[in-house]
N, C-alpha and C positions, 0 to 999 in steps of 0.2 A: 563431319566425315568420321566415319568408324576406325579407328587405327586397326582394328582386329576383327578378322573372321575367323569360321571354326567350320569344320566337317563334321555335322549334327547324327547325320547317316550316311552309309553307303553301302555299295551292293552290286553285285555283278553276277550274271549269268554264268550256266556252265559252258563253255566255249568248245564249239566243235561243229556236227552236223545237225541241224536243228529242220529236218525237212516239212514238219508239219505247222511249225512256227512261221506265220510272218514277221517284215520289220517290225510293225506295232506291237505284234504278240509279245515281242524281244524287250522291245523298249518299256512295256508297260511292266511287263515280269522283274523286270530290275529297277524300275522306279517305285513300284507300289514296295519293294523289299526294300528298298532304301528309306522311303518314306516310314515305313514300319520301323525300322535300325533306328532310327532318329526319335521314333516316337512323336510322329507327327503326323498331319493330314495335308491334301492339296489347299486344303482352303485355308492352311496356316502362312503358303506359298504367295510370292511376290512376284516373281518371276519366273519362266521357266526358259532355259537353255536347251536348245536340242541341235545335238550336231549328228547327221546322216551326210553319206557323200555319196558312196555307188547307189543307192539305192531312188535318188532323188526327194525321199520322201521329206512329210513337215510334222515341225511340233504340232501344228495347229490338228494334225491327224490321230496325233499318243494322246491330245489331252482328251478325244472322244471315249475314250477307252480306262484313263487314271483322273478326271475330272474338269470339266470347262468351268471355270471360274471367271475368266474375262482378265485373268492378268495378261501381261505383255509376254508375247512368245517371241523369241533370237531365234533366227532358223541358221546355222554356222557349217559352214564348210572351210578347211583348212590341212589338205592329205591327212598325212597320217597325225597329227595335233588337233584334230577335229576334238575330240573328246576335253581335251587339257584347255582350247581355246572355249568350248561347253563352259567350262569350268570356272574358267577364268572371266569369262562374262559375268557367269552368277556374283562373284565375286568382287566386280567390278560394281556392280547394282549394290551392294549392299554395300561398299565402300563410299558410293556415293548418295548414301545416304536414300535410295528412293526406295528401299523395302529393308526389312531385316530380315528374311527368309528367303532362302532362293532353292530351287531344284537345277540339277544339271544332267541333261542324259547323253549317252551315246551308246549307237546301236548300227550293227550293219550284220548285211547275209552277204558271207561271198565265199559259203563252203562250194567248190569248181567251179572258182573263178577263172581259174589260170594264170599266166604271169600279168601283170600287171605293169603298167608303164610308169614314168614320175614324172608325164605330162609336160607339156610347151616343146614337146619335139617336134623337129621340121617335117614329120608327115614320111607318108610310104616313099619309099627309093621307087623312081621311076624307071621303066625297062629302059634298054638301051644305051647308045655312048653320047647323047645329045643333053646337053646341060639343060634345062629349064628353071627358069626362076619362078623362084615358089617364098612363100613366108608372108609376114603381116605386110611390108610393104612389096610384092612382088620381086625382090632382086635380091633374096637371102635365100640361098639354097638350106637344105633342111641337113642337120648336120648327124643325125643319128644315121650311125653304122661308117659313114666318112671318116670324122676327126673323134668319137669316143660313141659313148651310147647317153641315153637318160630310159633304158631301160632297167628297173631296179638293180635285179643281183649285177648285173654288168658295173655297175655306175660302185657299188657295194664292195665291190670282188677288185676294182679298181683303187679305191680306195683305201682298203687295207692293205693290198702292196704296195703302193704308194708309200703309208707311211713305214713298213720295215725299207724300205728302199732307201729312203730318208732317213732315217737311224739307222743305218748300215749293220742291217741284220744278217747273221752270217748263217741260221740255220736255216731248217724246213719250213716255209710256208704253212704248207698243206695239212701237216702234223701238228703245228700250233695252232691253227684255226680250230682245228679238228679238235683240240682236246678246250677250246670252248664251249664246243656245242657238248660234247661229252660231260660237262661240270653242268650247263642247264638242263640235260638230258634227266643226267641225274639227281637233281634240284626237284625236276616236277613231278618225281614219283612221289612227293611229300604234299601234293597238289590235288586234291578231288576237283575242282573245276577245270583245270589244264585240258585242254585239246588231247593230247598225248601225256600218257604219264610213264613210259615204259624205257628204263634207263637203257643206255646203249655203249657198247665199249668202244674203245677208238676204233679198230677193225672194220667196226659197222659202217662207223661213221664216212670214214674214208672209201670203204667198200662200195657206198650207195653212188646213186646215180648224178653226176656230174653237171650241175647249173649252171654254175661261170668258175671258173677255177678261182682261186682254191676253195669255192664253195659248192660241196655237194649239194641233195635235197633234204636231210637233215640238220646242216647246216642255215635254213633257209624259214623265215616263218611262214607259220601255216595260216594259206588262206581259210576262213570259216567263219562261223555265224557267231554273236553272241551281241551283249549291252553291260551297260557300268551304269549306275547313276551314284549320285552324290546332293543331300541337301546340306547346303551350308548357313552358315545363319550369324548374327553379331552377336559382338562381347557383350554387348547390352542385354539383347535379348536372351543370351545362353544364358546371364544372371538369374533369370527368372525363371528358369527352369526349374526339373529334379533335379537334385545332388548325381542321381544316377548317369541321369543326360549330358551333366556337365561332367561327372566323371570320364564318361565315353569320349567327349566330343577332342575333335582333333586341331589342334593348331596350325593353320594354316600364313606359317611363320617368310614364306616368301613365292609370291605368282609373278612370274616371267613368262614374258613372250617376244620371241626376235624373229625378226626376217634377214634377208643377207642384206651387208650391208656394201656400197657399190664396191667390186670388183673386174678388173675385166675381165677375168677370165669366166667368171660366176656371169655374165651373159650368155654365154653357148652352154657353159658344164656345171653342174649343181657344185657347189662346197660345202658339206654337211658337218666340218671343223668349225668355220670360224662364226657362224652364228651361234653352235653351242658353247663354242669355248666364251665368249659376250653371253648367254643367258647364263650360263656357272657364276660368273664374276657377279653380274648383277644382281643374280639371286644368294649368294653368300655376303653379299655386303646387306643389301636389305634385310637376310635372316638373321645378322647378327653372328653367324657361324661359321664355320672355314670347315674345309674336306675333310679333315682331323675329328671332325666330332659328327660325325653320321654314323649310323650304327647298320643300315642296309642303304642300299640305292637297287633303284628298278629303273635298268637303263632300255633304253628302245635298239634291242640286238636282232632287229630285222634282217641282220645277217651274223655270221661269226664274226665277219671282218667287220662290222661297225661295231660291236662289243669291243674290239681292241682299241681302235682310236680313239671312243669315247671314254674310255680309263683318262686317258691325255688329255679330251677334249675337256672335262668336268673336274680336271687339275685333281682326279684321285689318286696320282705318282706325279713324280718328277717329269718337266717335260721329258718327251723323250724315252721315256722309262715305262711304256706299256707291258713292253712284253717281263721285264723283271719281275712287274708289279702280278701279273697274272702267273706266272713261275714260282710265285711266292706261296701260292697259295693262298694270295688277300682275301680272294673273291670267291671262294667255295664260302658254302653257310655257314662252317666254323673257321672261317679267316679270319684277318682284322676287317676286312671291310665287303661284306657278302652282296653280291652282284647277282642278280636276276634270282632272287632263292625261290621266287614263282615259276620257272623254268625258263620264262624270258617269252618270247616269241616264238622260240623255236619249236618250243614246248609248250608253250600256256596257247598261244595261237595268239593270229593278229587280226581279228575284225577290226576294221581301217579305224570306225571313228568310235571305237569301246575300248581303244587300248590306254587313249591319255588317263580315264578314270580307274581302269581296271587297275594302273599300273600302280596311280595311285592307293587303292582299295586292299592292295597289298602292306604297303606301308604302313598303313593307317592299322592295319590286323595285325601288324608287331607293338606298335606302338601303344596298344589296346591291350596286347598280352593276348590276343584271342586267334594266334594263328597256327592254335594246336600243334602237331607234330616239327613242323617249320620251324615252328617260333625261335626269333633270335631273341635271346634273354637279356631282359635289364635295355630294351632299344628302346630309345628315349626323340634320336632324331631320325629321320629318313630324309631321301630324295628320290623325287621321281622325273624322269626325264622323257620326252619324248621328240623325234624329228620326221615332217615329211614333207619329201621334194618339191621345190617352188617358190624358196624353203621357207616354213616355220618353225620353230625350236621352242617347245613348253616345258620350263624348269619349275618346278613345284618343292618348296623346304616343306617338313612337317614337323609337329613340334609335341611329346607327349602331355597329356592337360596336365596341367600344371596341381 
């Protein structure tokens, strides 16, 4: 078994409206750029990972396009960890020993999607005042719009007052959410692939149009098109490389993946805490490294309000101590500890299954020194995180080559 992988290459699209592109167009464009990054070919590859979800599409269909070799194609769906669960296959193949090269992609189109669901809701409300049972066994009535939602921002927008409710916060909601998305607004004007790079004052922010309180629609990420890919590849075989390749190549110092674990209440209503807060733990004891020694995190701020709890969820403050920690100025690019300096989702955009690499692919361009104007200086660790309803939770340590 390989105790160590590495992120050989990687690579991502520019994220936005891509109308003349399709899924394959997407996925090959940032596989064949990742493969290139790496300084490698498909036929240096062992495996390939491809995670699509709205789209339906299959790896078996990207390799017509970036090379049919006859390795083993993962076709992976997992909401919004499609990309990070990509990932973490390749990773997993090479851990066990059945190749030493792996590719991972993720790709999706869903520039006017609309809103989007987070799935296993009980179905459309029926008209009228006659009860009907409905659900997998016939006598579960369907509970969206009843007892909460599992439609996104609803479920998001719930959640972050939840937790200032719970920490008996005494100020404004609305205005603290709001000067989050105003901190990754203006994070992704430092961004040439960002969806949006165009910084926005609170004003704006609160000014715009109303999703679920207290999340506007720039508080909200942007449906749209784009891909990530990632080859990663063993200690072993990095040896044999350039000095150059092995300079480049990224330490991929802890892969987590969690689902919820039983709860009752996490039957009817998603809990998007307490599997992160179990991927944090288990990925800082496997990395060897604790909250204190990260030098960026790219967290999955699919809304303002999950930006705030996952400070707490990823033990980056004190329990309890979100909003000090973001008051502090941590989380701007020159804080102690800089949060979403890609602009996040709200800004960079969220194609469902390109976000777990993308978020990654951030990371990895600090720790590489190569993230131009951005660049956080002397960043040595990262983390990337990502969560989607159903739930899965992909926590990613990264480690600069040593």
């Amino acid at each position: 078994m390989s105790e160590d992988v590495f992120i050989l290459g990687i690579n991502m699209t520019k994220f936005g409206k891509h109308p003349d592109l399709d899924i394959q167009d997407l996925g090959a464009q940032a596989a064949m750029a990742a493969l290139a990054d790496g300084g490698v070919t498909m036929a240096d590859m062992g495996i390939l990972a491809y995670g699509n979800l709205i789209g339906q599409s299959f790896g078996q269909q990207l390799q017509k396009q970036i090379g049919q070799t006859g390795i083993p194609v993962y076709n992976v769906q997992n909401a919004c960890a499609t990309g990070a669960t990509a990932l973490r296959t390749a990773i997993m193949a090479i851990k066990a020993g059945e190749c030493d090269m792996g590719l991972a992609v993720g790709v999706e189109k869903l520039a006017g999607a609309g809103l989007l669901g987070g799935g296993g809701g009980g179905g459309k409300k029926k008209d009228g005042h006659h009860w009907e049972p409905s659900g997998r066994f016939g006598a579960v009535a369907g509970t969206d719009g009843r007892i909460g939602t599992q439609q996104m921002p609803g479920t998001f927008a719930q959640v972050g007052m939840e937790y200032l409710y719970e920490n008996d916060y005494e100020g404004t909601p609305f205005e603290l959410f709001a000067k989050i998305s105003v901190k990754n607004h203006q994070h992704s004007t430092l961004n040439p692939l960002a969806a949006y790079t165009k910084a926005m004052t609170l004003e704006e922010v609160m000014g715009d149009m109303m999703i679920a309180y207290p999340n506007t629609r720039p508080m909200c990420s942007a449906n749209c098109d784009g891909a990530a890919a990632a080859v990663v590849v063993s200690a072993a075989k990095l040896k044999t490389l350039s000095q150059e390749q092995q300079r480049r190549a990224v330490k991929v110092s802890a892969s987590i993946l969690t689902s919820d674990p039983w709860q009752e209440a996490c039957q009817v209503l998603p809990d998007v805490n307490t599997l992160t807060r179990v991927a944090a733990r288990q990925a800082y004891e496997q990395a060897g490294v604790s909250p204190e020694d990260l030098d960026l995190v790219e967290l999955h701020d699919c809304f303002a309000t999950a930006e705030l709890v996952h400070y707490d969820n990823l033990e980056l403050c004190e329990p309890g101590g979100a909003v000090d920690f973001f008051e502090s100025g941590a989380t701007w690019r020159d804080g102690s500890t800089p949060v979403n300096v890609s602009g996040g989702l709200e800004s960079k955009g969220h194609p469902i299954s390109a976000t777990g690499i993308a978020n990654i692919w951030e990371v990895c361009h600090h720790l590489r020194g190569e993230a131009g104007d951005r660049q956080i200086e002397g960043a040595k660790v990262g983390l990337a995180h990502v969560i989607g309803l159903g739930s899965a939770c992909g926590v990613h340590i990264l480690e600069k080559s040593a």
